[in-house]
N, C-alpha and C positions, 0 to 999 in steps of 0.2 A: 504494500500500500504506500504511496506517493504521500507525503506530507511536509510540511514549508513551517519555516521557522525563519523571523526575520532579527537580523542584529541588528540593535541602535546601535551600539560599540563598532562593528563595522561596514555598519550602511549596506545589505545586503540582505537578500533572502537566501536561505540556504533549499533545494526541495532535493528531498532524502527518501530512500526509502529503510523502514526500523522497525521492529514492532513494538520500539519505544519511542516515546516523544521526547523530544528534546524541550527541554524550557528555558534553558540560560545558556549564556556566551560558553561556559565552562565545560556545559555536555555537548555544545555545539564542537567545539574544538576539539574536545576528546575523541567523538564519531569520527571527523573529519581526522585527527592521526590514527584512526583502526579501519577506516574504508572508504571505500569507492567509489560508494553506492550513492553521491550526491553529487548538485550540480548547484553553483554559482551565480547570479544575475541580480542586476538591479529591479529586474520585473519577477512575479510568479511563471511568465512565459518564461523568458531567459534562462530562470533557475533548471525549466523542466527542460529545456531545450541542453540545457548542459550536462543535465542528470544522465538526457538520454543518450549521449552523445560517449558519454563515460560507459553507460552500458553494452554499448556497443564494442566500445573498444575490450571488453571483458569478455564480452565473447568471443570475438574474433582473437582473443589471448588463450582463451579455453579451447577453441579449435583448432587453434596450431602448438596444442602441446600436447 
């Protein structure tokens, strides 16, 4: 499940996929040093368009190994 967390601290929406929520900068960060699975933007678009773009490239890393 896709889900958006946006940082005052660094001006951004993160959108993740977790089966946890993130509620603060601190679990935002931590996700983002244990995975891959999120995407970047100043928009909810942007963030998802980034998500997806990382998911991709996971697969096509899953397929050629």
């Amino acid at each position: 499940m896709k889900k958006y967390y946006y940082s005052k601290q660094h001006d951004f929406i993160v959108c993740y996929q977790s089966g946890n929520e993130i509620t603060n900068d601190i679990e935002m960060e931590a996700f983002m040093a244990s995975s891959l699975e999120f995407g970047i933007g100043l928009s909810k678009e942007g963030a998802l368009e980034d998500l997806n773009f990382n998911l991709d490239g996971i697969e096509k890393i899953k397929l050629h190994s």
